[in-house]
DRENMI-843989 format. One record per residue (C-alpha): residue in one letter; z negated, x negated, y. Coordinates in steps of 0.5 Angstrom, whole numbers, padded with zeros to 4 digits, always signed. Example, Ala and Ser with C-alpha at 12.3 -4.5 7.8 and 13.67 -1.06 7.14 Angstrom:
BEGIN
a-0016-0025-0009s-0014-0027-0002
***
This chain:
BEGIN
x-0159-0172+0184x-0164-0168+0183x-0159-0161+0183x-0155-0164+0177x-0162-0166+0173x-0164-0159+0173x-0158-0156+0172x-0157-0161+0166x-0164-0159+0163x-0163-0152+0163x-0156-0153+0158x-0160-0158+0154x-0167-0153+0153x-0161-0146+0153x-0159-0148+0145x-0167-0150+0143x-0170-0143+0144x-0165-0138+0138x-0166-0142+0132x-0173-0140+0133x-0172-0132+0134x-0168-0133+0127x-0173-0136+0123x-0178-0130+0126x-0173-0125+0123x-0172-0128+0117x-0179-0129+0115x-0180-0121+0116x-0173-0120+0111x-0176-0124+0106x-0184-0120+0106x-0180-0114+0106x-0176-0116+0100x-0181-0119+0095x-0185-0112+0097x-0179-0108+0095x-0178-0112+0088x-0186-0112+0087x-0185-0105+0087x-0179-0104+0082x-0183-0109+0077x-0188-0104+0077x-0184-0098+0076x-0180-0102+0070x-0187-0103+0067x-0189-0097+0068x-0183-0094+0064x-0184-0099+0059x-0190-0096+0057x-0189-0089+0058x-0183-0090+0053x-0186-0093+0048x-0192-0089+0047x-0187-0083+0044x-0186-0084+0036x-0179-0083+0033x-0178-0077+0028x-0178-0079+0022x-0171-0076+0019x-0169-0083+0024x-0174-0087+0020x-0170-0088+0014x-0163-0086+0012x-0165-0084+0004x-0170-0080+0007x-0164-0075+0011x-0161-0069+0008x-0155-0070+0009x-0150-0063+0009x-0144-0063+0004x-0139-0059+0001x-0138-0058-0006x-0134-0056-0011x-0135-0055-0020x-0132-0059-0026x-0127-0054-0028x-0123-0053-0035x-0116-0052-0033x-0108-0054-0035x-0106-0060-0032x-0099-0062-0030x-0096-0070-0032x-0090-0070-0027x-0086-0076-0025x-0083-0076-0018x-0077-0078-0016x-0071-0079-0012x-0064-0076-0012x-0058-0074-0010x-0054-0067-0011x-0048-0069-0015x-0042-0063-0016x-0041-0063-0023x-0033-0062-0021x-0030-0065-0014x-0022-0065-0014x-0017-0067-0009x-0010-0062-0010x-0005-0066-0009x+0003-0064-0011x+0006-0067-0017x+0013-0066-0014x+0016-0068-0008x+0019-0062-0003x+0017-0058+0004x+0011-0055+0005x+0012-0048+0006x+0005-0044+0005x-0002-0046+0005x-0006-0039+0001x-0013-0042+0003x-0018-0042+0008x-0023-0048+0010x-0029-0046+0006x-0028-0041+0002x-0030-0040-0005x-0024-0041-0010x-0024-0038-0017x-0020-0042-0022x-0013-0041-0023x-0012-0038-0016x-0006-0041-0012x-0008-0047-0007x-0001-0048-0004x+0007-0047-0005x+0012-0051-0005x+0020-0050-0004x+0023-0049-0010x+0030-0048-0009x+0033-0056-0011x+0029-0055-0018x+0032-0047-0018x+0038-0051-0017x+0037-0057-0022x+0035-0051-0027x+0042-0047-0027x+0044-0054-0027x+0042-0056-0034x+0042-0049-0036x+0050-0050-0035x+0050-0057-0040x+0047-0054-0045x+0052-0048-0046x+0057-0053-0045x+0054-0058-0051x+0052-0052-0055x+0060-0050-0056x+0062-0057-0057x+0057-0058-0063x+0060-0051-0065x+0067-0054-0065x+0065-0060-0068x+0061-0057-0075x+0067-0053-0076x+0072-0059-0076x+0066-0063-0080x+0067-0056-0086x+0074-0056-0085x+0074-0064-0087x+0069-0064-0092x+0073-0059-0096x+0079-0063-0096x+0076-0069-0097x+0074-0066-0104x+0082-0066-0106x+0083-0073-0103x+0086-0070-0096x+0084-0075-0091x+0081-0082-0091x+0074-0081-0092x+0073-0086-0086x+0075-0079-0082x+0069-0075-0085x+0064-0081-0083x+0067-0080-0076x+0066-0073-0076x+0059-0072-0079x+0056-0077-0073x+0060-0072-0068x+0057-0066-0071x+0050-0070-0070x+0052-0073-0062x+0053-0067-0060x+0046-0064-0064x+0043-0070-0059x+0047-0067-0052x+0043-0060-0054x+0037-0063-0055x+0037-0066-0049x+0039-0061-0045x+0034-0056-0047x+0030-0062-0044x+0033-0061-0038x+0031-0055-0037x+0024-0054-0039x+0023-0061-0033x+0025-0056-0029x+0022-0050-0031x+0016-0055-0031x+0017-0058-0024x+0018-0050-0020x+0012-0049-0024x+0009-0055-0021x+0011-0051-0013x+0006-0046-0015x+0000-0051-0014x-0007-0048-0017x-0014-0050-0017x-0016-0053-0024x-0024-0051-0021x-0028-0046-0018x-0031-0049-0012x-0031-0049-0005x-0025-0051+0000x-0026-0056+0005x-0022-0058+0011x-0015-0057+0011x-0012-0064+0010x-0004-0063+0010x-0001-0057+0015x+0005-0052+0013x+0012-0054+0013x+0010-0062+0012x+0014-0066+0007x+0009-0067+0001x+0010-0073-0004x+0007-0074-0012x+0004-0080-0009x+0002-0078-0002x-0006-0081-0002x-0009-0076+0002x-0008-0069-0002x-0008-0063+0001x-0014-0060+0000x-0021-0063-0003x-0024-0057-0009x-0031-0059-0010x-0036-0054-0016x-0042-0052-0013x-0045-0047-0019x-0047-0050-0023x-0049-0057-0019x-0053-0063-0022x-0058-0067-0019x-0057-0075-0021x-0064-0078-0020x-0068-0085-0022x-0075-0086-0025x-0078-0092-0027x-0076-0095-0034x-0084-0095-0036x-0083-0087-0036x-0078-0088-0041x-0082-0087-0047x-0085-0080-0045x-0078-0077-0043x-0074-0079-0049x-0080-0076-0054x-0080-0070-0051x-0072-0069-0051x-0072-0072-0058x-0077-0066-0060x-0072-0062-0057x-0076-0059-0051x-0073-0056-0045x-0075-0061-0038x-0077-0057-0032x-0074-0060-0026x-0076-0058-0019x-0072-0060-0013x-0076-0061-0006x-0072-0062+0001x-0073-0069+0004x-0080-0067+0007x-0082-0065+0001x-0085-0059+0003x-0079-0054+0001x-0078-0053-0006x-0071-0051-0006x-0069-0050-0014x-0070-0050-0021x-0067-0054-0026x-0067-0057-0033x-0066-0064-0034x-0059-0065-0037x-0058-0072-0041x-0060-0080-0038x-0056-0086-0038x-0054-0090-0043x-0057-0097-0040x-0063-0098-0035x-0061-0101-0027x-0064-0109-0028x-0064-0110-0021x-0069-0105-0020x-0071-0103-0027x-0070-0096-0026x-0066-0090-0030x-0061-0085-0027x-0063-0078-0030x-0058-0072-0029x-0061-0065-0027x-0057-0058-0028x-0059-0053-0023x-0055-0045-0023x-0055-0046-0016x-0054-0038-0015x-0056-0038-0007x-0052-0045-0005x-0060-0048-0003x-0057-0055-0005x-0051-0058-0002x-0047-0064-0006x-0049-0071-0003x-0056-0068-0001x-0061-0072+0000x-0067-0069-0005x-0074-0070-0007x-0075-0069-0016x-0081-0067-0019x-0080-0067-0027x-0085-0064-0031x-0086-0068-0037x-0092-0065-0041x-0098-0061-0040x-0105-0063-0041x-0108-0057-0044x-0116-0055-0043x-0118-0062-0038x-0124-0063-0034x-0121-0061-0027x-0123-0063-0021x-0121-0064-0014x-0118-0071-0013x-0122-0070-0005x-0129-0071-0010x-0126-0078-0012x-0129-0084-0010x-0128-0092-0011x-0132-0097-0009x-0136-0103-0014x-0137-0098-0020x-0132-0097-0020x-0128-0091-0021x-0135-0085-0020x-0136-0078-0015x-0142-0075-0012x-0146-0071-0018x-0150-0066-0015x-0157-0065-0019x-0161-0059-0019x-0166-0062-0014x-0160-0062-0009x-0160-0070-0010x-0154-0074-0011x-0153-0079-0017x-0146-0083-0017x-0142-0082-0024x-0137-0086-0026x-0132-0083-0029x-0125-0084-0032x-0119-0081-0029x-0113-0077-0032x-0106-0075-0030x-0107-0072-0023x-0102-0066-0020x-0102-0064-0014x-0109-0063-0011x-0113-0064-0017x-0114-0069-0023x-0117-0069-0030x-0124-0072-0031x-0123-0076-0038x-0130-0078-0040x-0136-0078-0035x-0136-0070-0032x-0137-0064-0036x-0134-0056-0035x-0140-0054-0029x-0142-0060-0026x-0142-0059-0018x-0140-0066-0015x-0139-0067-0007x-0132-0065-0004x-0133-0066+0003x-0139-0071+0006x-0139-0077+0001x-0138-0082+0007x-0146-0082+0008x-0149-0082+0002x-0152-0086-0003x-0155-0085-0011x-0160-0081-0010x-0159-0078-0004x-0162-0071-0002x-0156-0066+0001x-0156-0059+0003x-0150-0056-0002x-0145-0051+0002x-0139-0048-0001x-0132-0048+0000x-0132-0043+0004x-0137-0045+0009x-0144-0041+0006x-0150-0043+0003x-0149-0046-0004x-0152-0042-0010x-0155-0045-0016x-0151-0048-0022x-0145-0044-0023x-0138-0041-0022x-0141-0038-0015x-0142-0046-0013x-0137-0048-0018x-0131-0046-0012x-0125-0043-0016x-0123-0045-0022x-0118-0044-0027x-0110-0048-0026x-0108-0049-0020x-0116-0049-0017x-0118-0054-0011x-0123-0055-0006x-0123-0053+0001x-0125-0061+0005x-0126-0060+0012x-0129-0053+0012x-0133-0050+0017x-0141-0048+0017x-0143-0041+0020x-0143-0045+0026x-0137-0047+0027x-0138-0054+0026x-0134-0058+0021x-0137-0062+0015x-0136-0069+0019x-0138-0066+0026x-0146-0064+0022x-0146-0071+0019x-0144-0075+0026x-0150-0079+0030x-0155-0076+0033x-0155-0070+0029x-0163-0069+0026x-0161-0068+0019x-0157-0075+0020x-0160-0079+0025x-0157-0087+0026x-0156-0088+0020x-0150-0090+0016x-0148-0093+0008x-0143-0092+0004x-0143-0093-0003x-0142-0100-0004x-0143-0102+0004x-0148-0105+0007x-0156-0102+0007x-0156-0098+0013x-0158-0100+0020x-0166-0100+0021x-0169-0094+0025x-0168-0094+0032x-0173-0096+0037x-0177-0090+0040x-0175-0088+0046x-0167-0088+0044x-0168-0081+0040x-0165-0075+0044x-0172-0072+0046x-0173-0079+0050x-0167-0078+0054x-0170-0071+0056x-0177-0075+0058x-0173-0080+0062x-0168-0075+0066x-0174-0071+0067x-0179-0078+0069x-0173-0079+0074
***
């Protein structure tokens, strides 16, 4: 009894003993980690304060206080082009598909695929030798009834004279006049004969009614060709000249016909399907007699000497029709235009290097420029590349087309002028940094801020600490 009691005892009492040791281990962790998180309290605190004390720069404290760096180019006095744009397809001005117009054997073929055939030139030969033989033939019946007419005007003479004298019946005279004039008939007829056959011998020699290119051979020597066979032997198309057919919006008309009325010669230019290539140079030749109701366009046909075979019939081709020229217009570069609430305006450059908005009115455009109608004058500079962060009234560090320092007012700032002259976007600065890159957050003439010209006002400054110069402080505080 007693050896089974203590044995008992000491199973009971074994389990009791380790909840203890735990809640000793415990309570150490817990002491070790609120000393660690005391700890990191104090160097949050401390960071707190050290990273407040540093004031922002103040090119960060207000956006229209930063100096922005910006492109700008001049209002010049040029030409401009008015050109409608559209799209066309080459059109020979002559496609022509030989076919015989007689039946017979194919006995020669005087062409290669894809060569050059000059009008009147032969294209194929037939046999001729059953209409040579039909021609002797009706030669024969004409010699044949010329005798018999002969025959018959001499009978007709004798009859006539002894009708005089009451010889014979006048029935026998009336019957011989009406011979005489039935054989006349069989001559007739003959001769007719021979010139069908004359013309159908003709007809074995085939030629090409055009100048153009042969295509591929469709019928091969020594097959039996018919007047009614739909293939044909070989198709002719033209290619100099050749004609660009091409639409343009019905309200477009007007201008196209009063320049045609005033008897003006309409420049036409044609561009690959990319639009890059230019291809030829042509005029405009006649338009259609009614507009297309389904899409309210109107066909136009250009001509085109096409002297080096650029354009290739069925080609799929850009047109460009210059339809007038403003002489003497205020030109800018279209990259200066902006469009927001006021409209239509640029960025003016003013001679205290700040930006005002200008609204103008826009003109014809071409290519990379376009006309100022009113709002701009010949010498104004106006903001090309960097438009994207300023507002009326900003101050702006003026750099020319080619990357230097902008100058005071005048062709030196102005960028190029006369016909053709656009402003240069993108370019870089001596650094090698592009316009956008010196305008990109972080920069010390641009800070955080960022406005549009009809956007929101822009983002308040930054907190101290966020600026480049804090970050350096924290990595070295690390």
């Amino acid at each position: 009894m007693d050896d089974r009691t203590t044995t008992t005892d000491f199973i009971r009492t074994q389990p009791l003993d380790r909840p203890v040791t735990r809640k000793r281990v415990k309570s150490k962790t817990g002491r070790r980690l609120g000393l660690l998180l005391l700890v990191a309290a104090a160097a949050a605190a401390g960071w707190w304060i050290y990273t407040r004390q540093p004031t922002p720069p103040p090119a960060r404290q207000n956006a229209f206080t930063a100096t922005m760096p910006v492109v700008a180019a001049g209002a010049v006095t040029g030409d401009i082009d008015i050109t409608l744009n559209g799209l066309g397809t080459v059109t020979s001005l002559a496609t022509v598909t030989i076919k015989s117009q007689i039946s017979g054997q194919l006995v020669r073929v005087a062409y290669q695929e894809g060569q050059m055939i000059n009008k009147g030139d032969l294209v194929a030969e037939i046999d001729s030798r059953p209409y040579e033989l039909a021609l002797a033939q009706a030669q024969g019946a004409l010699e044949r009834d010329q005798a018999l007419l002969q025959a018959a005007e001499l009978d007709l003479k004798r009859y006539q004279d002894l009708a005089k004298t009451n010889a014979i019946p006048r029935q026998q005279l009336d019957t011989q006049v009406s011979l005489v004039a039935q054989d006349k008939g069989l001559v007739i007829s003959d001769k007719a004969q021979i010139d069908t056959q004359k013309l159908n011998i003709a007809y074995c020699h085939i030629v090409s009614p055009v100048t153009g290119r042969a295509g591929l051979r469709l019928i091969d020597p020594g097959n039996y060709v018919t007047a009614n066979d739909a293939s044909g032997i070989v198709v002719i198309t033209q290619l100099q000249p050749i004609s660009v057919i091409f639409t343009v919006a019905e309200d477009n008309l007007p201008p196209i016909v009063k320049r045609l009325r005033a008897g003006a010669t309409l420049p036409v230019t044609a561009f690959d399907r990319s639009g890059t290539t230019k291809l030829a140079t042509g005029t405009l030749k006649t338009l259609d007699n009614q507009i297309d109701t389904t899409t309210g366009t109107l066909k136009l046909r250009a001509e085109f000497a096409n002297e080096d075979e650029s354009l290739f019939p069925n080609q799929f081709v850009n047109i460009q029709l210059l339809v007038d020229t403003l002489h003497d217009a205020t030109v800018v570069p279209t990259s200066a235009i902006q469009r927001g609430a006021p409209g239509t305006f640029v960025y003016l450059v003013n001679a205290d290097n700040t930006v005002a908005v200008r609204p103008v009115t826009l003109g014809p455009a071409s290519a990379e420029r376009v006309a100022i109608r009113t709002g701009l004058a010949p010498g104004d500079r106006v903001v090309v590349d960097g438009a994207d962060k300023l507002r009326n009234g900003a101050r702006v560090v003026v750099r020319n087309a080619d990357g230097g320092a902008g100058g005071g007012r005048g062709p030196s700032g102005n960028g190029p002028a006369g016909r053709g002259s656009s402003a240069a976007t993108g370019t870089a600065d001596p650094a090698g940094n592009t316009a956008a890159e010196n305008q990109a957050p972080g920069s010390a003439a641009n800070g955080n801020a960022s406005s549009s010209p009809t956007g929101p006002p822009p983002y308040p400054p930054p907190l101290a600490g966020e600026g480049r110069e804090g970050g350096r402080r924290s990595r070295g505080a690390q």
